[in-house]
C-alpha positions as CSV (number, residue, x, y, z in Angstrom):
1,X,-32.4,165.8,72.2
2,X,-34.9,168.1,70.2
3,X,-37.4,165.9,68.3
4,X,-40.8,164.8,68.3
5,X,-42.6,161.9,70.6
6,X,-42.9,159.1,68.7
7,X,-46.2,156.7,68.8
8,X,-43.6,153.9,70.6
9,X,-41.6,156.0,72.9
10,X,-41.5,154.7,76.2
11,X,-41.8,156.8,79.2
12,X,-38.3,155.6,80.2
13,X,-37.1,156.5,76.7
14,X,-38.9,159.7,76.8
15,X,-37.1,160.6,80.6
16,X,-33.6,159.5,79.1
17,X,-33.5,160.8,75.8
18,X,-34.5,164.5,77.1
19,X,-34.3,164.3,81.4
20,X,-36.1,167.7,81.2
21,X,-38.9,165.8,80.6
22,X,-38.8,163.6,84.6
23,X,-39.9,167.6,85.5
24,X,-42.7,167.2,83.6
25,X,-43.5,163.4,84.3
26,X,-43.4,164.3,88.0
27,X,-45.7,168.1,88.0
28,X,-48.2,165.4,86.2
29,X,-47.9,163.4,89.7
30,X,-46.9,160.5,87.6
31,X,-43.9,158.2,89.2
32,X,-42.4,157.1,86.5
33,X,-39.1,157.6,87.7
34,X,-37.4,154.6,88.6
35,X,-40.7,152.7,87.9
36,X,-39.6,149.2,86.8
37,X,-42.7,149.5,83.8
38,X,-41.7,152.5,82.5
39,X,-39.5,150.5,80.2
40,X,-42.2,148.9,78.8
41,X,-44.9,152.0,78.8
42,X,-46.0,154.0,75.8
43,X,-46.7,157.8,76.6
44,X,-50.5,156.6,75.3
45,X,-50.4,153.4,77.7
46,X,-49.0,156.0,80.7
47,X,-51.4,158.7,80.6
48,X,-53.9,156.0,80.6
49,X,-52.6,154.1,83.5
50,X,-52.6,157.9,85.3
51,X,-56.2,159.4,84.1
52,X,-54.3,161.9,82.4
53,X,-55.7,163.6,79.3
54,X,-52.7,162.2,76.5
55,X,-52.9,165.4,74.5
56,X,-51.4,167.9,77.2
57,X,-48.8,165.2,78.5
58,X,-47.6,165.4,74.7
59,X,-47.6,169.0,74.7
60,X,-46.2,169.6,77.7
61,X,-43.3,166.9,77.1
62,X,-42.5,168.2,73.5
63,X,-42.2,171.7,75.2
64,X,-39.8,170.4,77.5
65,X,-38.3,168.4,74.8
66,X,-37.9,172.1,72.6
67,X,-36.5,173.9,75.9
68,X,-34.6,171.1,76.7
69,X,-33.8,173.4,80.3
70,X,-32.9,171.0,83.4
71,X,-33.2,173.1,86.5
């Protein structure tokens, strides 16, 4: 799926829609896979949870959501 994240998005969302993305989610050492609230997690309310900066998680998911390469 090529598109942009959307404000509501959940993680879980994000990881299904495009699952080049659970690359990403995990190099960011976040474990969102198979977490029971990623369901319910924004990207904004996950990269809080994680003391991630939100900007790069975007940028690095949208450029795995443009590749859209599972390896």
């Amino acid at each position: 799926m090529k598109r942009k994240l959307n404000d509501d998005a959940t993680m879980d969302g994000i990881m299904r829609a495009t699952p080049a993305t659970i690359r990403v989610v995990l190099q960011h050492g976040m474990l969102c896979v198979g977490c029971p609230i990623a369901a319910f997690h924004t990207l904004s309310e996950a990269a809080r949870e994680h003391d991630l900066d939100e900007d790069q998680l975007r940028r690095d998911l949208e450029a795995a959501i443009k590749s859209g390469d599972v390896d």
